[in-house]
N, C-alpha and C positions, 0 to 999 in steps of 0.2 A: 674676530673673524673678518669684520667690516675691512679692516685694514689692510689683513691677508691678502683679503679678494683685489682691492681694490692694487697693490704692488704688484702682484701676479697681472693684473688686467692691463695696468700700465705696462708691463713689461712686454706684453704682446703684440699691443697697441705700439710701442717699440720698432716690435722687430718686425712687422708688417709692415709697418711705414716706411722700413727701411729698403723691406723687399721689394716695394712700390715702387718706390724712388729710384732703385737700380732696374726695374723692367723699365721704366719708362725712358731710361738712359739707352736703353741697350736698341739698334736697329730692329730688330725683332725679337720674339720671344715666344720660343718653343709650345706646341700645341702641349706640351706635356705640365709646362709652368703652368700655364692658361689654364687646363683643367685641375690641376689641382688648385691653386691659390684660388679661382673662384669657388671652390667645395669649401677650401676653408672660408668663406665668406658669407658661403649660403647656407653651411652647417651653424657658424654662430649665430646669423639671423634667428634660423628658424628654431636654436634652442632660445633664443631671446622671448622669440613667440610663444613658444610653448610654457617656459616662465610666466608670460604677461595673458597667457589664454588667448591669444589672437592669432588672426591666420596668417600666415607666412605668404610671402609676397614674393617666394624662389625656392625652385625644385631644389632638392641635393644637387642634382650636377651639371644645375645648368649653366650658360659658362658666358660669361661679361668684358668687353673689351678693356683690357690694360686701361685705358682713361677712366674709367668711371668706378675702379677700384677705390681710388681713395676715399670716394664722399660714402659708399657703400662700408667701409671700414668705418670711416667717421661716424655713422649712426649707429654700427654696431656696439663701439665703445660706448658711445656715448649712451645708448639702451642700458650696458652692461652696470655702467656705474649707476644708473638713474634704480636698475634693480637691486645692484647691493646695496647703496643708500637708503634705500625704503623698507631693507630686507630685518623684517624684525625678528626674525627667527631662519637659522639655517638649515635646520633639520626637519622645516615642512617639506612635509611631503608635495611632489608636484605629480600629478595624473597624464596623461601624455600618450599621443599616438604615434609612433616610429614613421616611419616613410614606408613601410609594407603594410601598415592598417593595424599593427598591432598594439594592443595596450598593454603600459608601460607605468610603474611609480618609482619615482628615484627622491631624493633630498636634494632640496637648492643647493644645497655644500656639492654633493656630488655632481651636478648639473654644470655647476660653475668651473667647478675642476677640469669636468672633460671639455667644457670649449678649450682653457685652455692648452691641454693634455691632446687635444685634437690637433689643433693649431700649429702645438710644438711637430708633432709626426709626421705631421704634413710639409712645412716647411723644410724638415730634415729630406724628403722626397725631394723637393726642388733643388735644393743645395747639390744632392746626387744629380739630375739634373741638368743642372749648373755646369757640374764639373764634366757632365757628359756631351757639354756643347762646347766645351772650351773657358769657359765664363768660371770665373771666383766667387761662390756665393756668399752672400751677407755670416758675418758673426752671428749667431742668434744665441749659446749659450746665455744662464742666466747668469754665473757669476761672473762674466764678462761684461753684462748688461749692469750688476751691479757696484763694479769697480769705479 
């Protein structure tokens, strides 16, 4: 499973980098990019937190300048692996409050899946986007990612 996690997380870490790279090319970048790409950012944060019992340091949707994405990505992966590495079991239970106040138990496996699962959705959003400013969005398939 270690290793799973760990190809999928890469893979993400991937394509976000890639989508980084292309906003910060581009003259401007859609209020519509901007809010979503910083959700995906703030959503794997704050399941990182929620993994590690700590408080989260960013609302769902609050929204972060194109420059400061990348380092914000950087510790997100870098959190992700440091929990699968450690993760000696994936089908503990984690306990957990949603962003409405709700309580919530899922499995590390599950957890882990939807940031990814999250990430992918979302970026398929900007891609749409993308095409809807004129703009080419990045490749993000995975077995494109894998060839």
């Amino acid at each position: 499973m270690e290793t799973f996690f760990n190809e999928i997380f890469d893979y993400n870490f991937h394509c976000n980098k890639k989508l980084i790279e292309q906003c910060l090319a581009l003259d401007s970048v859609s209020p519509e990019t901007v809010r979503l790409f910083s959700h995906i950012l703030n959503a794997h944060h704050i399941w990182n937190a929620r993994i590690l019992n700590k408080p989260s340091e960013y609302d769902v949707w609050q929204e972060h300048d194109v420059k400061n994405w990348a380092d914000i990505h950087y510790e997100n992966q870098r959190s992700s692996f440091e929990i699968v590495t450690n993760a000696d079991n994936f089908d503990k239970r984690i306990d957990y409050e949603n962003s409405e106040g709700r309580l919530f138990t899922n499995t590390l496996q599950d957890i882990l899946f939807h940031i990814i699962n999250h990430s992918t959705n979302h970026r398929g959003q900007i891609a749409v986007d993308f095409r809807n400013h004129d703009e080419i969005p990045i490749s993000s398939d995975y077995v494109y990612y894998r060839r």
